[in-house]
C-alpha positions, -999 to 999 in steps of 0.1 A, spaced: -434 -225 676 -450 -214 644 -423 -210 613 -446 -191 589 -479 -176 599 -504 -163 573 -530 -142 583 -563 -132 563 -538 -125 530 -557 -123 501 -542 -114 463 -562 -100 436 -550 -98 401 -559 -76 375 -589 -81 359 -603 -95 395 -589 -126 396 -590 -140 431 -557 -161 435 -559 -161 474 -588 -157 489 -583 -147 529 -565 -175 538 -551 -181 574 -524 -207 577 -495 -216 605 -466 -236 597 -442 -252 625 -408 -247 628 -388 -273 610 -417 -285 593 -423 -302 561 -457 -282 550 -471 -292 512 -492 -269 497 -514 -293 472 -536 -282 441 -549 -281 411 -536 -254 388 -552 -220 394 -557 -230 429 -532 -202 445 -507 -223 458 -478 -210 437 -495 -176 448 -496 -182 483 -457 -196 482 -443 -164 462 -463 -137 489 -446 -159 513 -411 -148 494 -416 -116 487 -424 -119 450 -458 -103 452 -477 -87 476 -509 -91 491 -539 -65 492 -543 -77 526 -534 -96 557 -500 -104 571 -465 -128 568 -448 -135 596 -413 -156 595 -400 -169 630 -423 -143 653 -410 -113 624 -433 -94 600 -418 -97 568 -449 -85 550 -433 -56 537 -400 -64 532 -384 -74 500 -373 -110 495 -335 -105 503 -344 -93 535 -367 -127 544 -344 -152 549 -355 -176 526 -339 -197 504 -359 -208 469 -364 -235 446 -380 -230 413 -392 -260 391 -370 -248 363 -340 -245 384 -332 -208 375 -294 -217 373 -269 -190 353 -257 -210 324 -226 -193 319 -212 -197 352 -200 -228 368 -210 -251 393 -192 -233 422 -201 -201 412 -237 -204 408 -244 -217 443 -222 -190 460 -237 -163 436 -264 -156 472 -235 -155 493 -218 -126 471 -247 -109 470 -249 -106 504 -209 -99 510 -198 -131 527 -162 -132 529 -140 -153 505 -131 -178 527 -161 -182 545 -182 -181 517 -154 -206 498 -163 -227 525 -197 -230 529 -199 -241 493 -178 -271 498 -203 -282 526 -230 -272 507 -221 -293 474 -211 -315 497 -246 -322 513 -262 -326 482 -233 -349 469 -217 -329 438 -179 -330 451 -160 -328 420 -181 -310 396 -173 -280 408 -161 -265 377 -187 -279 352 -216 -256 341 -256 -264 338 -257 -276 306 -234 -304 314 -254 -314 338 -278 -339 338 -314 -331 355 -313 -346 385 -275 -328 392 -290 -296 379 -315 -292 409 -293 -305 433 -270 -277 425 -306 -248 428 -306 -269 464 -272 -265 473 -278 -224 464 -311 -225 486 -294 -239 517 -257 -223 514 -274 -191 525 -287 -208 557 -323 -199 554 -348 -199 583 -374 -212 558 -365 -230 523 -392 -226 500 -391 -249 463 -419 -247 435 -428 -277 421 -387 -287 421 -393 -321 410 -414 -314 381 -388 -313 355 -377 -345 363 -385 -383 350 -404 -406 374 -373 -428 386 -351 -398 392 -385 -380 411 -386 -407 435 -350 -407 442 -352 -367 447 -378 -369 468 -360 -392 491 -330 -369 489 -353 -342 496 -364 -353 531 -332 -364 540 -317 -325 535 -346 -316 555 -343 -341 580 -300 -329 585 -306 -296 581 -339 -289 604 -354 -262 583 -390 -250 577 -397 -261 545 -428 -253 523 -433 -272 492 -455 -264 464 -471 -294 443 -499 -306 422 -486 -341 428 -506 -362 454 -482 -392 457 -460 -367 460 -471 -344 486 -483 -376 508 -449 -394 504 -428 -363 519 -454 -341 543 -455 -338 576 -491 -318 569 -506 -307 537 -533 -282 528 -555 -288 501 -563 -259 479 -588 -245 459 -602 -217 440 -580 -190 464 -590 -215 497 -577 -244 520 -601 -268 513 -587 -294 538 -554 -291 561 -538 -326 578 -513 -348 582 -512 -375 551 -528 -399 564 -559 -382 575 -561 -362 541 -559 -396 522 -581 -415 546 -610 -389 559 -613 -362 533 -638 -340 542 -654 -326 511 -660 -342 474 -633 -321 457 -605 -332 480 -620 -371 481 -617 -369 444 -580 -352 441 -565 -373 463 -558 -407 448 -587 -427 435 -617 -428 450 -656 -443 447 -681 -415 455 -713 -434 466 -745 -416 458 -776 -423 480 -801 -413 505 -794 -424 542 -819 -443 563 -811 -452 599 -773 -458 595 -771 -473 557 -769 -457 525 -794 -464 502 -780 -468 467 -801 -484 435 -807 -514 446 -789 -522 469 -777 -504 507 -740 -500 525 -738 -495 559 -726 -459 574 -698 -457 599 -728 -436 622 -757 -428 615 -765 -394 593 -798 -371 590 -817 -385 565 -819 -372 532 -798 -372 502 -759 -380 509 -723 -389 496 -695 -412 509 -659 -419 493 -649 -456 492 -609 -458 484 -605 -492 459 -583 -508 482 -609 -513 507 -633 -527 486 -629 -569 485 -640 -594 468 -660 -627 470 -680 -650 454 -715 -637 440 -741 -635 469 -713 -633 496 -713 -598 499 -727 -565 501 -740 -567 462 -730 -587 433 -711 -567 402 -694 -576 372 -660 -569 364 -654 -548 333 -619 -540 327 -589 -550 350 -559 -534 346 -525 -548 362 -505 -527 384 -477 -552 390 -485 -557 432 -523 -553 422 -549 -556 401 -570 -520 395 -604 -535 386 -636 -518 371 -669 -529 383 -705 -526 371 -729 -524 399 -768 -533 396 -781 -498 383 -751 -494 359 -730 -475 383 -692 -481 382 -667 -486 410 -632 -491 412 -615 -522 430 -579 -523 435 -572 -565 446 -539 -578 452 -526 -601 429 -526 -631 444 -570 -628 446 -582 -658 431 -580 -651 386 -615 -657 382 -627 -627 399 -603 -604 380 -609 -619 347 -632 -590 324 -667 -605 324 -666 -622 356 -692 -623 381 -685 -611 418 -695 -598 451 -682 -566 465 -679 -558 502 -665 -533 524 -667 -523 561 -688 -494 573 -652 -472 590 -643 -477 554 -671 -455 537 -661 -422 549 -691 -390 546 -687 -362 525 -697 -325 530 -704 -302 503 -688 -299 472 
């Protein structure tokens, strides 16, 4: 059963700025749904029509089988996260994340109560009493969580909540973060314009751009078969190879890689993701290269290569490869196997 279903909604801003450009889009109950981007792309758009914090010229919202298009955001449902946390700095702990429940007349002891399990779930027992600003970060959006979810929302909705936050403490939030979700069974959509992110904690993602969805999947299939240059490019690194097809390889300057099928001939583009290129001795592979910078990663070694031509591609080895292929100035071979070069369409 479908959570959130958009339908054709577009948003224009003044001026003519197409934020959202007819976009349909179905998101399953209890779902973890990423929207990904660049900025401009109308994700943050597309998550605050889903609220209630603007409208759209056109199309529809519907929340668990109900149109909400028209309704105002206290009447969705919907509990939200914002990336600044929004928190009242003059009141307390306890009283920020029952401030929903007031508003919507919960009585005293009820509402007493589902504080204590809400602080509770995101593990701030005792700070009940202490306000945002003594607060560390990481404590500070686990009390705009504990708001969001003391309401008991159909769908919780958080923009870019981790963005605030220092890489350490991001990683251990985003863990926390799928955890709540996993307890609490919610539909959650999550705005980002982090990949790692958005691949680490999705169940699907849709790639936007310019107003569109350029790409919608599960992780894995987003990472491993983008479908156009843009999202190829976005996601993680990536090698675009540049040639013109004949039979089932890819001829490149030089030099020819073999295509998973065979595609019409003419002018065409693959992506090649660096860990799938490998190394060898020269003349043991595909084409030789020369390594040009090498840069450690700690488990790997991300590697720069010049190939006959002057093209560059990007290698990522594992440590352990043997030190005189990663050494700047070496000479090497580079190889991949043909379900590893993956065709683009369009831009």
């Amino acid at each position: 059963m479908a959570g959130v279903v958009l339908s054709a909604i577009t948003k224009t801003f003044p001026g003519g700025t197409r934020a959202v450009d007819g976009i349909d889009l179905e998101i399953g109950e209890g779902e973890f749904f990423s929207l990904l981007g660049p900025s401009g792309c109308g994700k943050t758009t597309t998550l605050r029509m889903i609220a209630g914090f603007e409208n759209p010229d056109a199309g529809s919202i519907r929340v668990a089988g109900r149109d909400v298009t028209a309704l105002p955001p206290e009447q969705r449902d919907m509990g939200m996260v914002f990336q600044n946390y929004a928190l009242f700095p003059h009141r307390t702990v306890e009283e920020n994340v029952a401030f929903g429940l007031r508003m919507r007349k919960v009585a005293r002891d009820e509402a007493a109560r589902r504080v204590r399990d809400a602080l509770a779930m995101v593990r701030l027992q005792g700070l009940e009493e202490r306000r945002p600003g003594q607060l560390s970060g990481g404590q500070q959006q686990r009390v705009a969580l504990a708001r969001a979810i003391v309401i008991n929302p159909t769908v919780l909705l958080c923009d870019e909540p981790l963005g605030a936050l220092d890489k350490k403490l991001r990683q251990a939030m985003q863990f926390e973060l799928k955890e709540l979700h996993r307890r609490l069974g919610l539909t959650l959509v999550y705005v980002t314009h982090d990949q790692e992110e958005a691949l680490t904690m999705s169940d699907r993602i849709a790639v936007m751009r310019s107003g569109l969805i350029a790409q919608l999947g599960e992780p894995r299939e987003i990472y491993d078969r983008p479908t156009s240059r843009f999202v190829a490019d976005f996601i993680g690194d990536t090698n675009i190879l540049e040639g013109r097809v004949e039979g089932n390889m890819l001829r490149l300057a030089g030099w020819a890689s073999p295509l998973p099928s065979p595609l019409p001939a003419g002018p065409a583009a693959v992506a090649l993701r660096p860990e799938r290129v490998h190394l060898a001795p020269p003349g043991t592979g595909l084409v030789d290269a020369r390594v040009t910078e090498a840069n450690f990663l700690g488990d790997a070694v991300l590697l720069k290569l010049t190939l006959p031509g002057g093209a560059s591609l990007l290698a990522r080895a594992p440590r352990e490869t043997e030190p005189a292929l990663l050494a700047p100035g070496a000479a090497v071979a580079v190889a991949w196997r043909p379900e590893d070069t993956v065709p683009l369409e369009g831009a």
